[in-house]
C-alpha positions in Angstrom: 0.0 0.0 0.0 1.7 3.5 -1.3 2.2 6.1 1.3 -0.7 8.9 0.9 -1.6 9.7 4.7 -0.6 13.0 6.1 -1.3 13.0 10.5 -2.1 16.0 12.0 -1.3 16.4 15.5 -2.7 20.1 17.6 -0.5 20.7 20.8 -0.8 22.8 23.3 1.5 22.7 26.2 1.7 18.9 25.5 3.5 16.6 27.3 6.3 15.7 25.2 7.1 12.4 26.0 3.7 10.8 25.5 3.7 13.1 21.9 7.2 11.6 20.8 6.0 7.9 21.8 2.7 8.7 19.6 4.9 10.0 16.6 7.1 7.1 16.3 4.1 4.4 16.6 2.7 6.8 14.0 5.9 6.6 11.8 6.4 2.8 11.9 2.9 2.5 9.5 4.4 2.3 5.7 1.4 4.4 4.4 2.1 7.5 6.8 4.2 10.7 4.5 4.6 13.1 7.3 3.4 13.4 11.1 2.5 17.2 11.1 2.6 18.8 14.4 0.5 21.9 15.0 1.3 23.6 17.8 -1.4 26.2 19.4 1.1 28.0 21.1 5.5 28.3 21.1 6.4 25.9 23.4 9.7 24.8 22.9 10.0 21.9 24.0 9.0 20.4 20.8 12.2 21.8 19.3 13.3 17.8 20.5 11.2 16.5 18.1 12.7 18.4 15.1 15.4 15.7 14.8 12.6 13.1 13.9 13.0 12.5 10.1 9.1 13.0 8.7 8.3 15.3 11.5 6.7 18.9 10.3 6.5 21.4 13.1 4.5 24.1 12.8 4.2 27.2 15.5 1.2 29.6 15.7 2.9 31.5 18.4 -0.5 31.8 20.2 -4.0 29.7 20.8 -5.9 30.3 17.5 -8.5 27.9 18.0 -8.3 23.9 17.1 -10.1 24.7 13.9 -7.4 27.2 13.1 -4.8 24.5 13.7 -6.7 22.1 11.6 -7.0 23.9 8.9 -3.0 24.7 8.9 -2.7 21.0 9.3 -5.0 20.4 6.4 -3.1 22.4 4.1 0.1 21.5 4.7 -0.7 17.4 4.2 -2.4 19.0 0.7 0.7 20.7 -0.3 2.4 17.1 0.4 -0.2 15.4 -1.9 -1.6 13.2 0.4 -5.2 11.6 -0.3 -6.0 11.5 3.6 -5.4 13.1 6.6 -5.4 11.7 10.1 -6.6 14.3 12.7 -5.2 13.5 15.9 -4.5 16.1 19.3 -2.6 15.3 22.7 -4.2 13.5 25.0 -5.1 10.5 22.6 -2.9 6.9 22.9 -1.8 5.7 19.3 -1.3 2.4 18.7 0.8 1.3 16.1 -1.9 -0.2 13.8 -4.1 2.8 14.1 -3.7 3.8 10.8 -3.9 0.9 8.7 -6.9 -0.3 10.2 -8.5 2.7 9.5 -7.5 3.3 6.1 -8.7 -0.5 5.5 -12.2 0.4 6.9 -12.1 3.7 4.6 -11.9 1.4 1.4 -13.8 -1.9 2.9 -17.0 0.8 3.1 -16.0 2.7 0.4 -16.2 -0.4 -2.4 -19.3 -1.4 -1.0 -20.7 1.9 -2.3 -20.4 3.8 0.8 -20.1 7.6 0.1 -17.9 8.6 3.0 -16.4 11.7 4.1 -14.6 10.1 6.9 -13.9 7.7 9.7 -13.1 7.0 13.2 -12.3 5.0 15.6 -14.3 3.5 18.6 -12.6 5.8 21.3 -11.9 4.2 24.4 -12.4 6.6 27.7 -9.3 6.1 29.6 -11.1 8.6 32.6 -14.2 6.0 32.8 -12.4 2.9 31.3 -15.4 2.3 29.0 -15.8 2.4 24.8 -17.7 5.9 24.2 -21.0 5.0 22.6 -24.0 7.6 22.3 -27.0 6.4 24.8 -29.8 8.0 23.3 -29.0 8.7 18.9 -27.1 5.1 18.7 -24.6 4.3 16.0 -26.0 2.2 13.5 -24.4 -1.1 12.5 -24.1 -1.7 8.7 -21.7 -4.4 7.9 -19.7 -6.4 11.2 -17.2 -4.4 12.9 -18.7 -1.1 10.8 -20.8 1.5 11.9 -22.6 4.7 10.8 -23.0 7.6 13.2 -23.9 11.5 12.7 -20.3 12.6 14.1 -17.4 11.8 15.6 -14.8 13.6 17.6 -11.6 15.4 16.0 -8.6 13.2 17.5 -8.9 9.8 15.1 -10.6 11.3 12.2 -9.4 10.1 8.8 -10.3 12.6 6.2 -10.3 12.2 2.2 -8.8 15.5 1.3 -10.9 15.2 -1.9 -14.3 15.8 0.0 -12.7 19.3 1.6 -13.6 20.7 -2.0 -17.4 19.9 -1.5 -17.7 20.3 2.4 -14.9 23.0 3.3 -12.7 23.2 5.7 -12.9 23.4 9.5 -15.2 26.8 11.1 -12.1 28.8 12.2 -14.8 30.7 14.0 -16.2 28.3 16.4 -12.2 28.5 17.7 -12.7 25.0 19.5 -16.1 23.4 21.1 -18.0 21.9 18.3 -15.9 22.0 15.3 -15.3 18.2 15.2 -19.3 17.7 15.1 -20.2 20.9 12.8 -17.9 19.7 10.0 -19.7 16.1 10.3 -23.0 17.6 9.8 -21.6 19.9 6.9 -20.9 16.9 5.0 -24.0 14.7 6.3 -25.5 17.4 4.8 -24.3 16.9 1.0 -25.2 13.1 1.7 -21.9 12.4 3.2 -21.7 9.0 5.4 -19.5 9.3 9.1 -18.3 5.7 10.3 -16.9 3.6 13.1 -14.3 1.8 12.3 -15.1 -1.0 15.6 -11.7 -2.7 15.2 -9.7 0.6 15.9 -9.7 1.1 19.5 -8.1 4.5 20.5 -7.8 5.4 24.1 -8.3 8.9 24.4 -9.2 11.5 27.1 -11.9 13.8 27.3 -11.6 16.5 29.6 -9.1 17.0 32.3 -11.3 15.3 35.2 -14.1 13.3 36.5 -17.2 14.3 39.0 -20.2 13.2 40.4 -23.3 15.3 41.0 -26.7 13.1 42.1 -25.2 9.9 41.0 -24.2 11.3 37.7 -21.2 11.7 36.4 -19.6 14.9 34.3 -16.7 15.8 32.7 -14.6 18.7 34.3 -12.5 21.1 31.3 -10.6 24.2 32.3 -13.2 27.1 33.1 -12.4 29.0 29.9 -13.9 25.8 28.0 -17.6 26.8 29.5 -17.3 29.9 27.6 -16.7 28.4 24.0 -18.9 25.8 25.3 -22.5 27.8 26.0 -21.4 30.3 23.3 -20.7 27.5 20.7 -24.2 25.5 21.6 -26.3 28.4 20.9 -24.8 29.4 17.9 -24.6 25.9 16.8 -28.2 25.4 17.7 -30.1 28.0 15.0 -28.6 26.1 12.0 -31.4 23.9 10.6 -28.5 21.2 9.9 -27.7 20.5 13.4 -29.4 17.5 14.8 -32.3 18.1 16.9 -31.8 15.9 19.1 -28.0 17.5 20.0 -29.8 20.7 20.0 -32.5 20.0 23.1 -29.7 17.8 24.8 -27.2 20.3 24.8 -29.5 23.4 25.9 -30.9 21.3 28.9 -27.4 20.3 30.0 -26.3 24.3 29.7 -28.7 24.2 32.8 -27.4 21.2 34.6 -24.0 22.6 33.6 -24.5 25.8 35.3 -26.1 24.4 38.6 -23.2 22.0 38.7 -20.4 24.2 38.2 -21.9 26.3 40.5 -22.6 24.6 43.6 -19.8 21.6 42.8 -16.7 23.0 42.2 -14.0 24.9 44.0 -13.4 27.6 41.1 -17.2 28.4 40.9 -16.7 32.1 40.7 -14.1 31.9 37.5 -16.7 29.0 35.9 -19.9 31.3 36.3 -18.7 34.0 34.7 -17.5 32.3 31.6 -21.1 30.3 31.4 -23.1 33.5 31.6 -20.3 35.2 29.3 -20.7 32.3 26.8 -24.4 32.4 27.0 -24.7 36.1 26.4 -21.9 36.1 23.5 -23.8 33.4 21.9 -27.1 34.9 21.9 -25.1 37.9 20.1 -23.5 35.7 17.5 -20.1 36.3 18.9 -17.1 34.1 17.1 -13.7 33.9 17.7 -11.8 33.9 20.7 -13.1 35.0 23.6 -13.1 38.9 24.0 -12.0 39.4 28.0 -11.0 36.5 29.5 -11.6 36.2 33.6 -9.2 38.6 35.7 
């Protein structure tokens, strides 16, 4: 099989170690051209990295957003003529096989007449030690080990660069919540198919923590994230694309979100103001980074 993927990696403030471990599991597949690293920020500690051969670094100099970095990412791996691109960020575990078993699942689906705009693979929570699977709009199984779903999340995402002509790019103005799920719908929307790949298991991360409210349990981001968060899900939420079903879910868990975060956690003050700054800058529209961070 010739070499035509390009990975895309978005740092920011990474740990290195775990980043140089995913790049060379990355870089023993035959069919990877370059691991392209795009880093939301200037850290250098990547700087080790640059002695890597097939390791692209890229600097932004400052957080412009993980649909910024994407798109960078995207562009470069055109430049390189690759046919796909493998989004990936930090806090994902690549196995070595990752690749190939996802590019196999791209082609399986796509000779059985499957019009695809990309895949993924089943994520594995490492916080809840569980396979992430939707409870209420289930995947659909099409053919074993296959699935159909309505979106997937960023890190894992293979991409035929081909369909970026039809669907675009990623929203550079969403800046981060969202963007993985928007661009899925974009292409659903020209009659694109999203699938699971079930064979590729990725353990990944979602959020920084873990708590418990009632019996329930909720992810815990860095305060800022509410912001883009509220803000993103009413935005998101007056375009006629968007599922319905992720609209009502999302604008009842604003509320939940905002007692939790409220009464729960330590840093309540900091988290309430970047909820009811989110939800007043998305009822405006607002897009972009946020305007005046917490002080």
């Amino acid at each position: 099989m010739e070499k035509n993927i390009s990975v895309v990696i978005i740092t920011f403030n990474p740990k290195v170690e775990i980043l140089k471990e995913n790049i060379i599991n990355l870089l023993k597949s035959s069919i990877v051209i370059k691991v392209i690293i795009v880093d939301n920020g200037a850290s250098k500690s990547l700087d080790e990295l640059k002695s890597i051969p097939d390791v692209i670094i890229k600097h932004l100099g400052q957080n412009r957003g993980i649909a910024t970095a994407q798109n960078v990412g995207l562009r470069i791996s055109l430049s390189l003529c690759s046919k796909y691109a493998l989004l990936l960020d930090q806090d994902s575990e690549i196995e070595t096989d990752l690749v190939s078993k996802l590019l196999d699942g791209y082609i399986t689906l796509e000779q059985k007449g499957i019009k695809l705009a990309a895949v993924g693979p089943r994520p594995f929570d490492l916080f809840e030690n569980k396979k992430m699977k939707a409870n209420i709009q289930r995947d659909i199984q099409i053919f074993e080990g296959f699935s159909l779903t309505k979106q997937i999340i960023a890190s894992g995402k293979l991409i035929n660069l081909e369909v970026l002509d039809q669907v675009g790019f990623m929203e550079d103005d969403l800046f981060i919540d969202g963007v993985d799920h928007e661009w899925c719908w974009r292409a659903g929307r020209l009659g694109y198919k999203i699938a699971i790949i079930e064979n590729a298991i990725m353990k990944h991360r979602l959020g920084d923590a873990r708590g418990n409210f009632l019996g329930f349990t909720y992810k815990i981001g860095s305060p800022i994230r509410l912001y883009y968060q509220f803000r993103n899900i009413l935005v998101l939420s007056r375009r006629d694309y968007v599922p319905l079903y992720w609209k009502l879910r999302n604008l009842i868990g604003m509320f939940l979100k905002f007692i939790i975060f409220s009464l729960k956690e330590s840093d309540s003050k900091i988290r309430r103001y970047y909820m009811i700054k989110g939800f007043c800058s998305g009822l405006k529209k607002d897009k972009g980074i946020i305007d005046k961070p917490f002080k």
